[in-house]
Structures are given as structure tokens and as C-alpha cells.
Wavefront OBJ file of the C-alpha trace (Angstrom):
o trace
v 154.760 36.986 -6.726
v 156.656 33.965 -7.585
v 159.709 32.809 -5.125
v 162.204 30.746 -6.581
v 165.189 29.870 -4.313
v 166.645 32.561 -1.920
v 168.552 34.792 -4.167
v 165.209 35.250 -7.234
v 162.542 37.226 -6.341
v 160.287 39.092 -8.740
v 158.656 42.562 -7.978
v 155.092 42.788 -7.883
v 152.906 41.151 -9.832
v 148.784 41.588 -11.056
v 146.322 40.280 -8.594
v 143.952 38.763 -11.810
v 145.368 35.487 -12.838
v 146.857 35.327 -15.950
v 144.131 32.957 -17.603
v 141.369 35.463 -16.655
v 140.510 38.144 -19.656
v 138.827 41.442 -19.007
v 136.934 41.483 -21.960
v 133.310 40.928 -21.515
v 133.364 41.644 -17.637
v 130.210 42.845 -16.522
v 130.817 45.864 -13.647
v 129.852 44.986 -10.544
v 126.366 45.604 -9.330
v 125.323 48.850 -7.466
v 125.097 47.782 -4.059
v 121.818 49.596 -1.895
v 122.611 51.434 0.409
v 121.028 51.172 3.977
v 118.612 53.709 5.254
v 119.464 56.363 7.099
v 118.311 55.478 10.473
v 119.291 53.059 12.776
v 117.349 50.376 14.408
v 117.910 49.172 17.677
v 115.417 46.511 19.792
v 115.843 45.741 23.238
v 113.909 43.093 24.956
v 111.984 43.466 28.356
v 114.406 41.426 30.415
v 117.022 43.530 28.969
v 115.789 46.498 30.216
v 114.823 45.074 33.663
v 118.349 43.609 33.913
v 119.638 47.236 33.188
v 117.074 48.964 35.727
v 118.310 46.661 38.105
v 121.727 47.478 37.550
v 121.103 51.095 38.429
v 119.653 50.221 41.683
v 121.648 50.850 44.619
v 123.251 47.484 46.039
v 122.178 48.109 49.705
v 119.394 50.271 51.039
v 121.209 51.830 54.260
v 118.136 53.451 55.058
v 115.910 50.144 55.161
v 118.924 48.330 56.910
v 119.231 50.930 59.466
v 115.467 50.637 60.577
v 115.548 46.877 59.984
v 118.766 46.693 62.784
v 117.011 48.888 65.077
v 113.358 47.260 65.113
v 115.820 43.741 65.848
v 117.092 45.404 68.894
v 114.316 46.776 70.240
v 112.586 43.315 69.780
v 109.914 45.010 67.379
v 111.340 43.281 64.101
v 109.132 39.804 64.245
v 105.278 40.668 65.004
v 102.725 38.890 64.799
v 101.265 41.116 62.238
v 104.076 40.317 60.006
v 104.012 36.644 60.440
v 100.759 36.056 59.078
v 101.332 38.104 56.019
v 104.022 35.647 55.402
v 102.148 32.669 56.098
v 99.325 33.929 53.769
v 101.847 35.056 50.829
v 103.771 31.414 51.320
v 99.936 29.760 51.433
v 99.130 31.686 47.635
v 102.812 30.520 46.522
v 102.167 26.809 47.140
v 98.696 26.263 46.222
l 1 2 3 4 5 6 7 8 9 10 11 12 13 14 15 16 17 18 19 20 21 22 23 24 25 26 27 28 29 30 31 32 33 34 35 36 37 38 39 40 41 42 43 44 45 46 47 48 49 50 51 52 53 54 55 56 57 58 59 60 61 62 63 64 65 66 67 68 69 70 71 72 73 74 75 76 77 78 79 80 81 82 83 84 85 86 87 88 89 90 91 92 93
């Protein structure tokens, strides 16, 4: 469309410039289609990160029997403290 000054407009106008000739024009190319099924890959972290995400955020259960053990003063055994020093041992060498 060409614009010239405020009160000229002109209606609409071809999209192909004028200097372009349709003679000779191949058509365009058959495009392929895609297949028919869909593809989707999801990597291992992914699907950890989404298992994860399902969990619960807080285990009442486990916190409920945690708190108790504490005040009964049956929380910190011995037991448990050298399973912790042997996993922090394996950890560090």
C-alpha cells in the first residue's frame, strides 16, 4: 500500500512485487510430513527430580517417633553412633 500525505491512500495492493513475473515459477516442494507418533525422552535426573516431587515434604510418622525417642533419652545410642562414625570413615577415605 503506498501512503502519500494524509488525505491519499490507495486500497489494497498485491503482496508480489511488481518486478517479480509468475511465469516460470516452479510450485513449491511437497513438504514430508512427520510420522504419526510422537517421541518424547526424559533423562534419569528428570525422573528422579519428579519422583522426588511426589514425595511427601515431612514424614509425621518418622518425626513423631524421632521426638519421642529424644524425650525419653533413647534417640542417641551408642549403637547409632558408630554406624555414623563408620559411614563418615567410608565417605572420607
Amino acid at each position: 500500500m503506498y501512503v502519500n500525505g494524509s488525505a491519499s491512500v490507495h486500497g489494497p495492493q498485491s503482496i508480489n512485487a511488481p518486478h517479480r513475473s509468475h511465469q516460470g515459477v516452479e510450485a513449491p516442494k511437497q513438504i514430508e510430513k512427520p510420522s504419526a507418533t510422537d517421541q518424547l525422552d526424559i533423562s534419569p535426573e528428570a525422573q528422579l527430580l519428579s519422583q522426588a516431587r511426589e514425595l511427601p515434604d515431612i514424614r509425621a510418622d518418622k518425626v513423631a517417633d524421632i521426638r519421642k525417642a529424644i524425650s525419653e533419652g533413647t534417640y542417641d545410642t551408642d549403637e547409632k553412633m558408630e554406624i555414623a562414625l563408620n559411614r563418615l570413615f567410608d565417605e572420607i577415605g
